[in-house]
C-alpha positions, -999 to +999 in steps of 0.1 A: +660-107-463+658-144-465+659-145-428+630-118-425+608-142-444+610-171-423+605-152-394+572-136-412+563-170-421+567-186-388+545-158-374+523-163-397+517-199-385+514-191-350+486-168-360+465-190-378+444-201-351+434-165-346+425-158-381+401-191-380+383-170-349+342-167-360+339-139-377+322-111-357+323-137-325+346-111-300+370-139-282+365-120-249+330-103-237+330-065-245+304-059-217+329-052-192+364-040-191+393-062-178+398-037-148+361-043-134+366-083-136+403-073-116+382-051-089+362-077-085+389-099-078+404-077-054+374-078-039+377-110-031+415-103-016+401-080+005+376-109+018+398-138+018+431-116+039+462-145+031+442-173+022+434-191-015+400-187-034+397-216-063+369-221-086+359-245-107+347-231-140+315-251-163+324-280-182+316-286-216+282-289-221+267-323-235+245-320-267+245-298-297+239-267-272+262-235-271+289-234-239+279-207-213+304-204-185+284-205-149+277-175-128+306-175-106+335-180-127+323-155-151+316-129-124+359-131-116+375-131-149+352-135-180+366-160-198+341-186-211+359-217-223+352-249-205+370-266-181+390-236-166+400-226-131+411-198-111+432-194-082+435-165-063+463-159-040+455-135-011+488-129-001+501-120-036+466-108-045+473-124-082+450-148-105+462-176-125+443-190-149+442-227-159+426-239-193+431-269-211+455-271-240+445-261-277+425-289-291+431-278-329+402-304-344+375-292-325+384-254-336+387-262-372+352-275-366+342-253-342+357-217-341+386-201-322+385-211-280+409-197-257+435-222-243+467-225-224+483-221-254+468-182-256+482-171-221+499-140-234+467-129-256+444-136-221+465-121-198+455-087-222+419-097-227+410-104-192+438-089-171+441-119-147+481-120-137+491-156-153+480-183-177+489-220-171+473-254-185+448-274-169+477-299-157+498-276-136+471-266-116+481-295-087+519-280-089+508-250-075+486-260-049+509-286-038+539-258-036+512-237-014+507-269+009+544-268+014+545-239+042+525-229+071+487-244+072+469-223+040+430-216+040+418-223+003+381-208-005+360-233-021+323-218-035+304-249-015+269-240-034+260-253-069+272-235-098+248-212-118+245-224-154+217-218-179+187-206-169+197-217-133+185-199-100+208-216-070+175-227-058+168-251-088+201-260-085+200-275-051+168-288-058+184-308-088+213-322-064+187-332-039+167-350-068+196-366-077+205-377-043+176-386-030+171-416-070+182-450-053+191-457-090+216-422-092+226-408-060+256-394-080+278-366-062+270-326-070+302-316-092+313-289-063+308-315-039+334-338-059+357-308-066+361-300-031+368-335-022+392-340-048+414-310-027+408-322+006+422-356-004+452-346-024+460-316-003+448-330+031+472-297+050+447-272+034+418-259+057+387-259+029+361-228+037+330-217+017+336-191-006+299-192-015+289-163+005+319-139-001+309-138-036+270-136-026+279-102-007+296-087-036+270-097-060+244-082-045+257-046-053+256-037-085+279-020-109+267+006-135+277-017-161+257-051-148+227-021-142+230-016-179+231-054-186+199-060-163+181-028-177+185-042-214+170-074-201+143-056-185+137-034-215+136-074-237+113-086-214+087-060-215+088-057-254+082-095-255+050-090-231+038-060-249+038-088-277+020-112-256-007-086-250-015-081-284-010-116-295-031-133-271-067-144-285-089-168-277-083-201-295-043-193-290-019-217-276+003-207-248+037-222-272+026-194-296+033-168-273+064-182-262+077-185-300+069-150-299+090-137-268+118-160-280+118-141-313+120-113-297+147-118-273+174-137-295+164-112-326+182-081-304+210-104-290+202-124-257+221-153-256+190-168-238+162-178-218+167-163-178+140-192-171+111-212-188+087-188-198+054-190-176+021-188-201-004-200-181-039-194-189-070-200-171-066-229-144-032-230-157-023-200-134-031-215-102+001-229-109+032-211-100+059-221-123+039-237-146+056-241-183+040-267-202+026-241-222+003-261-244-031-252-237-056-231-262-065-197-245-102-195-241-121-157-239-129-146-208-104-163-184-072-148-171-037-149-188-002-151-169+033-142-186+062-141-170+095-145-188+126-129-193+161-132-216+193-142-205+217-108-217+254-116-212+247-131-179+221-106-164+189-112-158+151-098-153+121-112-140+088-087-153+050-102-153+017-098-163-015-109-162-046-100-190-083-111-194-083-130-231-106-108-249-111-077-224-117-072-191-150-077-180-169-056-153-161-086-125-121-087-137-116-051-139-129-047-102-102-076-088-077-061-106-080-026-099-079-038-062-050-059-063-035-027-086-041+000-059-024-024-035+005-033-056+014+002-063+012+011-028+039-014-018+059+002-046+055+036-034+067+025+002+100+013-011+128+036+001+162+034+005+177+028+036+150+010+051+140-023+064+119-046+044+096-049+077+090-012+077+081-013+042+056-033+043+039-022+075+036+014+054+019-003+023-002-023+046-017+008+060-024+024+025-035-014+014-063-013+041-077+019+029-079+009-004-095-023+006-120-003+029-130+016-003-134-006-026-169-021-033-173-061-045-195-076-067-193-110-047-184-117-009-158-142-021-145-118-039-140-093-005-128-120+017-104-134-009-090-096-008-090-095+030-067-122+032-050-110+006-045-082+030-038-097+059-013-122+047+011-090+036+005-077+069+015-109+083+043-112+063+054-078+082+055-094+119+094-104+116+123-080+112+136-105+085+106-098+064+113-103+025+098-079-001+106-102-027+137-119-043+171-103-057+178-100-093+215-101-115+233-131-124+205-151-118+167-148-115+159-156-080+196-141-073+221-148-043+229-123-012+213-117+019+202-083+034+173-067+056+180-027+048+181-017+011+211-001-003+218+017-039+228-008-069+201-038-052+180-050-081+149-074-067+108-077-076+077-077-056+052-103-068+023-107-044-006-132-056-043-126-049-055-159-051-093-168-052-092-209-059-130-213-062-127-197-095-089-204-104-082-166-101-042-159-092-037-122-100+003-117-101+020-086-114+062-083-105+087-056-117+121-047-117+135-022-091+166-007-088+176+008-054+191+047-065+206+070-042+172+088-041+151+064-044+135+031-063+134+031-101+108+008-120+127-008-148+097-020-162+073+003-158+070+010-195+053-022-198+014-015-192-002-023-159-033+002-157-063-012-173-070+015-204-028+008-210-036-029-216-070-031-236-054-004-255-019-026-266-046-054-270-063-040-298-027-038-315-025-062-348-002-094-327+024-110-347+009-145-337-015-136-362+004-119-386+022-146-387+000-180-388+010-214-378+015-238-404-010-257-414+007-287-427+000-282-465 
């Protein structure tokens, strides 16, 4: 009996650090199960034949700001603790995971985060085939350098982290290149050094593009991730309708979609949110959001939540105050036209072929429609003609890919089921800092093309209509300072 205690008590012990876990904080995500994470890392066995794939998982972040594991490494296993890596051996087809050991402070601060020390409860969680330390990770590779010449996978592109696209990403390494006074080295660009030196009988390739290709198919279960973003987005512009008065500032808005998307458990922005009113949206990607509305003068918004790593990408554009006779002509033009690209999406087809079938309906519609001004018809003309232009080479784009990241990764001409992407053409009249922009989220089906966001209004009754909805900008004042 006496015996039966100690042991009890000594497994008792062990189990401490588990207890400590945050209450209602799940130590592994319960978005997907452990056999899709393994699929997907057969996947990569499949790609890879006898070589090695090793990635190099987010380190911990600097500042009072939440960990989020990148992209990449999340996409293979799951696990989001800092400072992990994953090796995947072709030949074997098994994982190992490497994490650093417990560090017992920072948890009693903190909260519960898997480490080396966990590899039995991991191997369950995530069902990756081995759990090591950080420190044993050059063992390994050094016992696969022993034999014949090995191929190790590297991803040679920038990790995605929060709110990051790969094309910020290499922008932000070419910033930080290009800064006489930094010129510091990209942190895969270091990692990949690091193996070359120490392991100099390895033959490095890019594993960037493997994982591209399998990320650009969807699963039902990222689908249901990206649809929930989709559906966040939309409620927070359906806000944004009926918030937006004159004498608002764009931040109000913003505080507004934020509310919405972290009240129903995003775990963040997809990007900065684009509020850009009047002149504001000749701008692109502006985010400054600081400007008070004025009545009469367009509105963009275009922003989106970050839902367990899944994206969406959904905007709209509103006259503050109503449309008047002048706006609702543009727009019903550039509407007509933008619906008539979506109604030329098929599966199985070529983006080039796509768009030469909108342009024809896109002519007619600019053939019938009548315009207040001349600048007005020849801003739509080019409007036109620019799509159609945008048809002359068979690597035409319809817009960019959405999943993991905004403007996501992968590369293809004819569109197959489980592709996510938007369409966002701009009509663009300068003279009068007009940049009409609607984009939604489309899902390539077996039979066809669903519009995630089409719930969110786009017709012209739909939007006056949410805009004479009570807005809870102004249920909700700012403070005054009293």
């Amino acid at each position: 009996m006496r015996l039966d205690r100690r042991v009890l008590f000594v497994l008792c012990i062990l189990m401490v650090p588990l207890l400590r876990a945050q209450e209602g904080v799940p130590l592994f995500t319960k978005d997907f199960p452990p056999e899709e994470f393994a699929q997907r890392r057969q996947n990569v066995v499949k790609a890879i034949g006898g070589a090695l794939a090793l990635l190099q998982g987010a380190p911990s972040p600097q500042g009072y700001t939440r960990f989020r594991q990148s992209n990449e490494f999340y996409y293979l296993c799951g696990i989001e603790s800092p400072h992990a890596y994953l090796l995947i051996d072709g030949a074997s087809g098994r994982t190992a995971l490497y994490l650093p050991h417990r560090n017992e402070s920072r948890e009693r601060s903190e909260g519960k985060l898997l480490s080396a020390e966990d590899a039995e409860l991991i191997k369950t969680l995530s069902g990756v085939d081995a759990v090591y330390p950080s420190d044993m990770l050059a063992e390994h590779l050094g016992r696969h350098a022993r034999g014949p010449e090995k191929t190790v996978y590297l991803p040679f592109q920038p990790a995605e982290g929060f709110a990051m696209s790969r094309d910020l990403a290499v922008r932000y390494n070419a910033d930080v290149a290009s800064d006489p006074w930094d010129g510091g080295t990209p942190r895969e660009s270091r990692f990949i050094e690091l193996v070359r030196s120490r392991f100099p009988q390895f033959v490095i390739r890019d594993l960037s593009p493997i994982l591209d290709e399998l990320r650009l198919i969807k699963s039902e279960r990222e689908i249901a991730m990206i649809r929930k973003a989709t559906r966040l987005s939309g409620l927070a512009l359906i806000e944004g309708m009926r918030s937006a008065k004159p004498g608002v500032i764009e931040y109000e808005i913003d505080a507004a979609a934020k509310y919405i998307f972290y009240r129903n458990g995003a775990q963040g922005e997809a990007y900065y949110s684009l509020i850009a009113s009047g002149p504001n949206a000749m701008f692109g990607h502006y985010n400054a959001g600081k400007r008070k509305m004025e009545n009469g003068e367009w509105l963009l918004f275009d922003f989106a939540p970050d839902v367990g790593y899944y994206m969406a990408d959904v905007t709209r554009m509103i006259p503050v105050g109503g449309f008047t006779p002048a706006q609702r002509e543009l727009y019903e033009f550039y509407l007509a036209c933008y619906k008539a690209i979506i109604k030329a999406i098929k599966p199985g087809r070529a983006a080039q072929a796509i768009r030469q079938d909108a342009v024809k309906e896109m002519r007619q519609v600019l053939t019938r429609t009548r315009f207040s001004k001349s600048l007005y018809e020849q801003a739509s003309k080019e409007f036109v003609d620019r799509y159609a232009r945008g048809s002359e080479t068979p690597y035409a784009s319809l817009g960019h890919w959405v999943g993991m990241a905004t403007h996501d990764v992968g590369r293809a001409t004819i569109l197959r089921p489980g592709m996510v992407f938007t369409i966002e053409p701009a009509l663009r009249i300068p003279e009068e800092n007009i940049n009409i922009r609607l984009e939604d989220m489309l899902l390539v089906t077996e039979r066809g093309v669903e519009n995630m966001s089409a719930f969110v209004p786009m017709d012209v009754a739909d939007i006056e209509a949410v805009m004479k909805e009570p807005g809870m900008v102004q249920r909700y004042p700012m403070d005054d300072g009293r």
